[in-house]
N, C-alpha and C positions, 0 to 999 in steps of 0.2 A: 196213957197208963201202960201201956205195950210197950213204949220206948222204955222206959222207967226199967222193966223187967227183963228185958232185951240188950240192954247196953253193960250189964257187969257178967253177963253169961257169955256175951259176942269177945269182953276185955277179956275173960279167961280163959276163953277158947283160944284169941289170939295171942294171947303170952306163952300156951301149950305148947300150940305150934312154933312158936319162935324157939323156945326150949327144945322141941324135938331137934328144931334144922341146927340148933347150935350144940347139940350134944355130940360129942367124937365118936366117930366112927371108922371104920375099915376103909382105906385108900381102894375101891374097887369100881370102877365103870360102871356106870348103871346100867349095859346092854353086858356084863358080867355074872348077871344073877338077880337086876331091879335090889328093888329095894326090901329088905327084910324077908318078905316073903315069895319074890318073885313076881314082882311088877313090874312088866318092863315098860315104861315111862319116863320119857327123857326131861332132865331138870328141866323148871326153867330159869331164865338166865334174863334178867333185867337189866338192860343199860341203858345209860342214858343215850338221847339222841346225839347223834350227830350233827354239829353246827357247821358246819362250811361257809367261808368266807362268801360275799356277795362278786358275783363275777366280773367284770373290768367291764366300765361305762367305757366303747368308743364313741366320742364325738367328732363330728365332721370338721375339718379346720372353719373356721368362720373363710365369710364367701367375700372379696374384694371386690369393688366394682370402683375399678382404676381407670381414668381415661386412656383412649390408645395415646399408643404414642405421636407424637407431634412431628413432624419434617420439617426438621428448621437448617435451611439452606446454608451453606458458610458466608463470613460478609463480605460483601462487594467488594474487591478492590478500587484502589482509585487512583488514576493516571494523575502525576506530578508533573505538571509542564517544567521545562525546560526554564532557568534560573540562578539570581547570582547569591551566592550562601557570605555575605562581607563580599572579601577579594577573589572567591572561588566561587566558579562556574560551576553549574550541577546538570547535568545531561537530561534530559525527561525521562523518568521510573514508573515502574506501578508500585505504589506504597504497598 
């Protein structure tokens, strides 16, 4: 029952006040002479928050797990005996 009687008196009181804040007035600082009669109370000033971007994920490179490396010898040579190529004689080499 309270709501009922409380909710068109709280609407008209806040439509009042929105009226007073939008009625024109004198360009003057409010540490100028406050408000009307000398109130010095500084507006307040609502804004919305601030969002800021989410800050930079660094991730560690991924970890490898390479074998070491191998020692792979170069390959053997191999001694070419001495030999006839057709008509021509070939000397002994290492290939």
């Amino acid at each position: 029952m309270l709501k009922t009687k409380l909710a068109p008196a709280a609407a008209v009181l806040g439509l009042a006040a929105a009226g007073f804040a939008a009625a024109p007035q004198d360009a003057r600082a409010w540490w100028a002479g406050g408000y009307g009669i000398g109130i010095y109370v500084p507006p307040m000033v609502v804004a919305p928050p601030v969002i800021y971007p989410p800050p930079p994920v660094y991730v560690a490179p991924p970890v490898v797990y390479a074998p070491p490396p191998v020692y792979v010898p170069p390959p053997r040579r191999v001694w070419v005996p001495p030999h006839w190529e057709g008509r021509y004689w070939v000397q002994g080499h290492w290939a």
